[in-house]
N, C-alpha and C positions, 0 to 999 in steps of 0.2 A: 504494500500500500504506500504510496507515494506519502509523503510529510504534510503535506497539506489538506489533503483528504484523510489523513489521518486525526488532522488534531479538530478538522470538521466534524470525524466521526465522535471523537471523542465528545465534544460538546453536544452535538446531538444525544449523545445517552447520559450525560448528565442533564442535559435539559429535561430529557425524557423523566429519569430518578428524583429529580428537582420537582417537577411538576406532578409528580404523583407522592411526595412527600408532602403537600401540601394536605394528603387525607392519609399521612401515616400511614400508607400504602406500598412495601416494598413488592417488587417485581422479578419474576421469572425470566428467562435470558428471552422464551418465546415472545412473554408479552411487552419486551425491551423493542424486538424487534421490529414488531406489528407496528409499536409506534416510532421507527425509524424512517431513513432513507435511505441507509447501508444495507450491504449485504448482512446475513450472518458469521459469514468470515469475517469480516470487517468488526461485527458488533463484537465477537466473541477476541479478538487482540485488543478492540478498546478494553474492554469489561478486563483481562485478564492484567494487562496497564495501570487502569485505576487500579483494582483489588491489590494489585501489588506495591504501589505507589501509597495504598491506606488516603485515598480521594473517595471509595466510596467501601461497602463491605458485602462481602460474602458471607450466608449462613442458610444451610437446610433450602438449596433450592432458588432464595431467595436475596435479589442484589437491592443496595440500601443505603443512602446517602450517613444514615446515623447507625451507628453500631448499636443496635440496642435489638433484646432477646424478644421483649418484651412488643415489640411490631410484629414482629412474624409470629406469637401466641396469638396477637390480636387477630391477623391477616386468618390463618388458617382459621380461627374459632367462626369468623365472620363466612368464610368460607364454606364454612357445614353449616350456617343458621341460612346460607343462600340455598346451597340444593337442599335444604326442608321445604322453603317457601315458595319451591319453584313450581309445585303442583298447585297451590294458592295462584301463585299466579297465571295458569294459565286457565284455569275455572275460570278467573276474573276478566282473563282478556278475552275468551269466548263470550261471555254476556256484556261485555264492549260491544263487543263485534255482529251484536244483534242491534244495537239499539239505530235508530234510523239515520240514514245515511251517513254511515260510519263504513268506512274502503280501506281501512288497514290497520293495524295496535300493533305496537309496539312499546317496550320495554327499556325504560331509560335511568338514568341514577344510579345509585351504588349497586342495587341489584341484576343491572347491564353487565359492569365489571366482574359481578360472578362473587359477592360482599354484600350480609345483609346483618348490620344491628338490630338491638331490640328497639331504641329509636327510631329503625327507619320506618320510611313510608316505600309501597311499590307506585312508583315513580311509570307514568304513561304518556305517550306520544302519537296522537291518534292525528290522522287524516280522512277529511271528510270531502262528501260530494262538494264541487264547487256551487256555490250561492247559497248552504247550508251549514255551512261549518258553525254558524252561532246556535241556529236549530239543534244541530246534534250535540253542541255543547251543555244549551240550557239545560234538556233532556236528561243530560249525562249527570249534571250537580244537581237537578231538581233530585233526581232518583238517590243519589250520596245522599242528599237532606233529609229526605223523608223515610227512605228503606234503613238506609246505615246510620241515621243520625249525626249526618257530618262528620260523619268518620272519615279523614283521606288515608288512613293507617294500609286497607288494602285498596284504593283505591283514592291513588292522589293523578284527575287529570287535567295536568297543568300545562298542556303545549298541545296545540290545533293546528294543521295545516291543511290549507284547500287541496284538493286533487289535482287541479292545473296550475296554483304558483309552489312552484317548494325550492324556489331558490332561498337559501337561510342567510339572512340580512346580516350580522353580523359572523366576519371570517375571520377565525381565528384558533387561536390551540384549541380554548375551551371549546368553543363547540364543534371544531372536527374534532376534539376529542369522544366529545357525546356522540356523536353521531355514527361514528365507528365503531362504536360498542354498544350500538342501539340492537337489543335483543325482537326479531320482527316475529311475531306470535299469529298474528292473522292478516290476512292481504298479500297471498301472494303475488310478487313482482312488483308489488308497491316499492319496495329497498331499491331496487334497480333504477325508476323510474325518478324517485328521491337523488342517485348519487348522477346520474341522468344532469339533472339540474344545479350540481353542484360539485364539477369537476375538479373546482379549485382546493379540495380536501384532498384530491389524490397528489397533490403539491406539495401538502404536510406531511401525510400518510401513506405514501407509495405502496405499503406493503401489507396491508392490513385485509383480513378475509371478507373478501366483496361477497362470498356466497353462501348469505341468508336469507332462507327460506321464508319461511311464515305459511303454514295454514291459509286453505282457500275458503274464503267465505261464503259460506250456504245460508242465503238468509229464511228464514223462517217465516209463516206465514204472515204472522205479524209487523215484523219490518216491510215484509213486500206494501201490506195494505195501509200501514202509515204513512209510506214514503207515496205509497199512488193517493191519498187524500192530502197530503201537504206538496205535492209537487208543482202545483198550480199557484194562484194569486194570493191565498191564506195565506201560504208558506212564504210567501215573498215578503208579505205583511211582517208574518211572527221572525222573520230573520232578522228585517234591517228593524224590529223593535227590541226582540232582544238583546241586537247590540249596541241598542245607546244604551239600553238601562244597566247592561252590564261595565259600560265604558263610563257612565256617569257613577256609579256605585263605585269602583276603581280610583276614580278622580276626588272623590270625595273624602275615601279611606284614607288614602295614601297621599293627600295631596301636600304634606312635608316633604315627599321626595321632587329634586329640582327634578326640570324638563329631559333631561339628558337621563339623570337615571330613571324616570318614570319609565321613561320610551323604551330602555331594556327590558325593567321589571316587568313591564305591563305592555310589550307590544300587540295592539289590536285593531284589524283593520278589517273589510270583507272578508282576507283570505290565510288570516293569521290569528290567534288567541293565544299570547303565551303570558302563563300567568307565575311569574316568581318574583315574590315581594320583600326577600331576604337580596337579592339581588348577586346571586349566588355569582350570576358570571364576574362580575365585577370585583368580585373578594375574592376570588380565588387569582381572578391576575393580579392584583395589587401584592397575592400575596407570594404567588411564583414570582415575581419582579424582585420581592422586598430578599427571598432567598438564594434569587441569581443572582445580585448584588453581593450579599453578606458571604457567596462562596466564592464569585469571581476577587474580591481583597485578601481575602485569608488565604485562597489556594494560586492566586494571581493567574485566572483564568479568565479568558476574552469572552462567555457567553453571552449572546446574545437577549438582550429584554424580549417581552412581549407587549405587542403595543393593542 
């Protein structure tokens, strides 16, 4: 490997370890590489470089910016509370996948990564017909509020995309990151169709497994007949009302956040609903930045920010 591509690799897999120390997440050489743009040759001389060098650490499988035992007890424990909930989740995203004009689910958050706390919630990324997406929204929380009691525990769904825009507005680690590891449960060919529209992830992620199925959706006779009673002038009506009163409720709640974070937290348009009001993407680059800093002085490395 040439010197220069060399210490590019290099930074790419601390970037890589950097950015998933931000959830105390050490990694496997596999899932090093998924989020590369080197070969595995390549990955496996940086990795053996740093480890040797004590820039990052080896233990049980798992490579780690911080030596500590006590992440990889977390990592795996999390790891067996994911495959318990995995049949939870897919009960939950088949009764997604009924409700009306719903065209794909999909599985996002820590439990994408294959990581599930007793804290978390199953995190959902559904795609709807296009000029419906607030429809099958409303639908989707009216049913949380009344059936679950507002529970978002198995059912948190917080990101909507139309069937005809899915290009993702903002590009960047965090959400090619999400995006990559988005687990596709129902709708098949919908993933296709998604990276289709969003070429510029295979820029960050060259290497990552494009071939996710998902379950084809059989809708039931119920969907069929809703979707044939609201596809007409009602349904035009109950879309563009639901989403002012969703957009105004939003605006109302939240309106200490300036213009600039609202529009991440809360982007909402015809063909977009994404609802995260901890502002998740924002804190986590602040906070990969704030540790690609503090490693580039102490280990006098050039990585690069995330902007």
């Amino acid at each position: 490997m040439m010197i220069d591509n060399f210490i590019k690799c290099k930074n790419d897999v601390l970037k890589t370890l950097l950015y998933f120390d931000v959830f105390n997440y050490p990694l496997t050489i596999d899932e090093i590489a998924s989020f590369s743009q080197f070969s595995l040759d390549e990955i496996k001389q940086s990795l053996n470089e740093l480890t040797k060098d004590k820039f990052i650490f080896f233990k049980t499988n798992f490579y780690s910016i911080l030596d500590d035992n006590e992440l990889i007890e977390r990592r795996v424990k999390g790891n067996e509370q994911a495959a318990k909930i995995n049949n939870k989740a897919k009960k939950v995203s088949r009764l997604i996948s009924q409700f009306p004009y719903v065209r794909g689910v999909f599985i996002s958050g820590s439990l994408s990564k294959g990581y599930f706390a007793h804290d978390d919630d199953i995190d959902f990324f559904i795609i709807t017909k296009p000029n419906r997406l607030w429809f099958a929204r409303t639908t989707l929380i009216a049913y949380k509020k009344v059936f679950l009691l507002n529970s978002k525990k198995y059912f948190c769904v917080n990101y909507f995309m139309s069937d005809d825009a899915l290009e993702i507005a903002q590009k960047n680690r965090f959400t090619a990151t999400e995006f990559v590891t988005l687990m596709a449960m129902n709708g098949k060919g919908v993933y296709n169709k998604i990276l289709n529209h969003n070429n510029w992830i295979l820029d960050i992620f060259p290497n990552f497994n494009q071939d996710k199925g998902g379950d084809i959706i059989k809708p039931k006779l119920t969907k069929r007949f809703l979707e044939f009673i609201f596809n007409g002038f009602i349904g035009d009506f109950l879309e563009k009302k639901f989403m002012e009163i969703t957009q105004k409720h939003q605006q109302k709640k939240f309106k200490l956040l300036n213009k600039k974070e609202f529009e991440i937290a809360f982007k909402g348009d015809k063909n977009t609903s994404k609802h995260h009001p901890s502002n998740h993407q924002i804190v986590v680059l602040e906070k990969l930045n704030k540790r690609i800093e503090e490693f580039n002085i102490k280990h006098n490395f050039n990585i690069s920010l995330e902007s």
